[in-house]
C-alpha positions, 0 to 999 in steps of 0.5 A: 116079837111073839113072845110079846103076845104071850106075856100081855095077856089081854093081846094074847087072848084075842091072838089066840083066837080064844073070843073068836069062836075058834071052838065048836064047844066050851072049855076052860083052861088054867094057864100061868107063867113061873119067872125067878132070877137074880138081880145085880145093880150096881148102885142102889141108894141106902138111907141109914139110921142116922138119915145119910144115904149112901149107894151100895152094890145089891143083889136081889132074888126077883121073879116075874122078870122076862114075864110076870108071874101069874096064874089064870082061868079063860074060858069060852062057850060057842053060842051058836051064829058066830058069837061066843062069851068068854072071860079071863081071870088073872093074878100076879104073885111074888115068887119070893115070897109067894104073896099077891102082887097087889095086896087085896087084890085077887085078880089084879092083872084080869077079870073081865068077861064079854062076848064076841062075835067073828063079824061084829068084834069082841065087848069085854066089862070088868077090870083089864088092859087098855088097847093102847097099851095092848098095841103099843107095847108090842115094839117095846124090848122089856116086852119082848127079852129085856125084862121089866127093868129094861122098861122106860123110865118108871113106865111112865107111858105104860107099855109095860102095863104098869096099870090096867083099868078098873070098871071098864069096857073094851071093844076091840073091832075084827081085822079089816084087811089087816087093821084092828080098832079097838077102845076102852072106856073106864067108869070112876064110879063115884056118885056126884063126880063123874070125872074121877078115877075116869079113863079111856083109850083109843088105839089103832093097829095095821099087820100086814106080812112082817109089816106092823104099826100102831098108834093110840091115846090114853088117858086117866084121871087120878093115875094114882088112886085110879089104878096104881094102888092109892098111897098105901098100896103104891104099885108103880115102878117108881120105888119109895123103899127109901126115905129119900127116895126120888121120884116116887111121888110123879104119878100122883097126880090129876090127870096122865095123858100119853100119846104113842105110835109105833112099827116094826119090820122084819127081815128074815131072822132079824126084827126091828121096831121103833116106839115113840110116846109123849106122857103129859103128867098134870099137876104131879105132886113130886113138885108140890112145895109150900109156895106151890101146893098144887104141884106142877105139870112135868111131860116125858118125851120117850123114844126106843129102838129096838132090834132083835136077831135070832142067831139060832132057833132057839137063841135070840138076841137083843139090843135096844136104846131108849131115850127119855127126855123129862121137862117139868113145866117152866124148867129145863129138861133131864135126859136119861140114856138107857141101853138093854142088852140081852139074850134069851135061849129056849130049853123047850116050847115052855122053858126058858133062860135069860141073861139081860144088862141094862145101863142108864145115865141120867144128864141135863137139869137133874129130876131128882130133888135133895132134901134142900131143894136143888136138883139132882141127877139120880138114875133110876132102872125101873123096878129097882131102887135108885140110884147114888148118882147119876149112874146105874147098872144092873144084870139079871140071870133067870129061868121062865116056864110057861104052863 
C-alpha cells in the first residue's frame, strides 16, 4: 500500500519524516505529479436539445487518474532541541486543459504551515486534510492502483479526499509503540454563528510489522459551501454536467458525519486490506420537494475489500469489491456493487503505467429520481457522468511520473 502515501500528501509528509526534524538545516523542495490517460465508459447519460436523455459510449482524455496531478512547495527549518517549522503548498491542475482544479483557488489541496517537534508531535494551521481521511484512506483500492473512478460511490465517505478543510488546525501525535493519534478542528469563521462551515475530526492509527488498523470520525457542517466548492464552483465527484443529472445535489446539505475503521495485512508479496465507513447526510437537499423543502436525511453504509499481489517487482496487481448500500430516511435501500480491476506496471523509481476496468450495478429501490418523481436505478462511476440505466463500465489507460 505504499504508493498510498505518495499520493495523499498530508500522510506523505509526516511519513517522510519531513516535520520530524530528519534535516540538520533548511531546505525546500519543489515536487509534483504528471498523471494523463483515456477514459472509455460505456454508458454515459446525453441530455439533447430537445430535453430527451439518451446513454452513449464516451471517450475522455483525463489526468490526475492513479494520482492527481499536482504541483507543490515543502519546507522545513531545524530550530534546534528537536523542533522544526514546516509548511506545505500544494495545487491540483487539469492536464487537459492546463486550468486549476478549483477555480480561484491557488493552493486548493495545501497550504499550512506549523511546527513540530519529535517528542511532543507535530501543529499545522491553514487549509489541508483531516486525519480520518489521511488514515483511512490508506485501505482504499482508488488510493493505491484503482484510480480515482474505482473511488466509493461519489466519495461520500471521503477517503478519496473529495474535500480537505478550510481555517484548520491539525495536531498529529509521535508513534507510540506504534500508535499515532491525531485531530483537526475547522474554524467556520463567520461572525455571530460559530456552527457554520465548522469541522472536526478524530482518527486513530496502529502499524505494527505488516500489521495496520485505523479508525476515526469526521464531521462538517455545510459540506457544500464548506468545502466543495459552494453551487457555482461544485467540485465533488457527483457530476451535474447534464441537466438531468442524478445525485449531483446529495452533499448539499446541513451537516455530513462519517465514521470509519479499517486494516490491512500483508503476506509476503500479496496485501489485503478491508474498509468499512458509515456516512450520515443531514438534510440533503436531492430530496428537497414542494411538501418537504428542508430535504431529508439519506446514510450510506460502504464496505471495500481490497487485495493486491505483485507478480514481479515492478508489476502490481489489483482486485477489489466495494459495497454500497444507500437508505434515505423512511425509504428502502439502493444497493450498488462495484468491482476495480487493474494492474500498474513501474518503468522507473518516478514513471508509471496503468490499466484499470471498474464495473458498477446499481439494485434495490433505485436512488436516482425521474423528473416525475419516481425512482430510478442510475449507476454512476465516481468522476464520470452517470449513467442511462443501471449499469456502467469503464476502462482507463495512462501514464503517471512523479517529480
Amino acid at each position: 500500500m505504499a504508493d498510498t502515501f505518495v499520493k495523499r500528501s498530508a500522510l506523505a509528509l509526516a511519513a517522510c519524516g519531513l516535520a520530524m526534524g530528519a534535516h540538520a538545516q533548511s531546505s525546500v523542495t519543489l515536487y509534483g505529479t504528471v498523471d494523463a490517460g483515456i477514459v472509455y465508459t460505456n454508458n454515459q447519460q446525453t441530455t439533447l436539445a430537445d430535453g430527451s436523455t439518451h446513454g452513449h459510449a464516451n471517450y475522455q482524455l483525463a489526468g490526475g487518474n492513479l494520482v492527481p496531478s499536482r504541483w507543490g512547495l515543502m519546507g522545513t527549518e531545524d530550530i534546534g532541541g528537536g523542533t522544526t517549522v514546516n509548511f506545505a503548498l500544494e495545487n491540483s491542475f487539469l492536464i487537459g486543459s492546463g486550468a486549476l482544479l478549483q477555480p480561484n483557488t491557488l493552493f486548493n489541496r495545501n497550504a499550512w504551515v506549523g511546527v513540530n517537534n519529535s517528542t511532543y508531535g507535530a501543529l499545522t494551521l491553514g487549509r489541508q486534510y483531516d486525519p480520518f481521511s489521511d488514515y483511512m484512506g490508506a485501505y482504499a483500492s482508488s488510493n493505491n492502483w484503482a484510480t480515482l473512478y474505482g473511488s466509493h460511490f461519489g466519495d461520500v465517505d471521503n477517503l478519496n479526499e473529495a474535500f480537505n478543510f478550510n481555517n484548520s488546525i491539525k495536531y498529529i501525535s509521535p508513534s507510540l509503540g506504534g500508535l499515532t493519534v491525531g485531530g483537526l478542528f475547522s474554524l467556520g469563521g463567520v461572525a455571530g454563528n460559530f456552527s457554520q462551515n465548522k469541522g472536526w475530526a478524530l482518527a486513530a492509527n496502529y502499524a505494527r510489522g505488516p500489521l495496520s488498523l485505523s479508525a476515526g470520525y469526521l464531521e462538517l457542517n455545510q459540506p457544500l459551501q464548506a468545502a466543495l466548492g459552494g453551487t457555482s464552483g461544485y467540485i465533488g465527484d457527483f457530476s451535474c454536467a447534464n441537466a438531468d443529472a442524478q445525485y449531483c445535489q446529495l452533499q448539499n446539505a446541513s451537516k455530513v458525519r462519517i465514521f470509519g475503521a479499517g486494516g490491512s495485512y500483508g503476506f509476503g508479496k500479496a496485501t489485503v486490506a478491508v474498509s468499512y465507513t458509515h456516512t450520515r447526510l443531514s438534510q440533503s437537499q436531492y430530496f428537497a420537494s414542494a411538501s418537504a423543502p428542508g430535504g431529508a436525511d439519506v446514510s450510506f453504509d460502504i464496505a471495500e475489500v481490497n487485495g493486491t499481489y505483485m507478480l514481479a517487482p515492478d508489476l502490481q496487481l489489483g482486485l477489489a469489491y466495494v459495497f454500497n448500500d444507500a437508505k434515505p430516511s423512511g425509504s428502502a435501500s439502493t444497493r450498488v456493487h462495484q468491482v476495480n480491476l487493474g494492474a500498474v506496471y513501474s518503468l522507473s523509481k518516478r514513471t508509471a503505467v496503468y490499466a484499470v476496468a471498474i464495473g458498477q450495478k446499481s439494485s434495490g429501490a433505485g436512488l436516482g429520481i425521474a423528473p416525475s418523481g419516481q425512482s430510478l436505478n442510475v449507476a454512476q462511476i465516481p468522476n464520470l457522468g452517470n449513467s442511462g440505466d443501471d449499469r456502467q463500465v469503464a476502462v482507463v489507460l495512462g501514464v503517471r511520473h512523479n517529480f
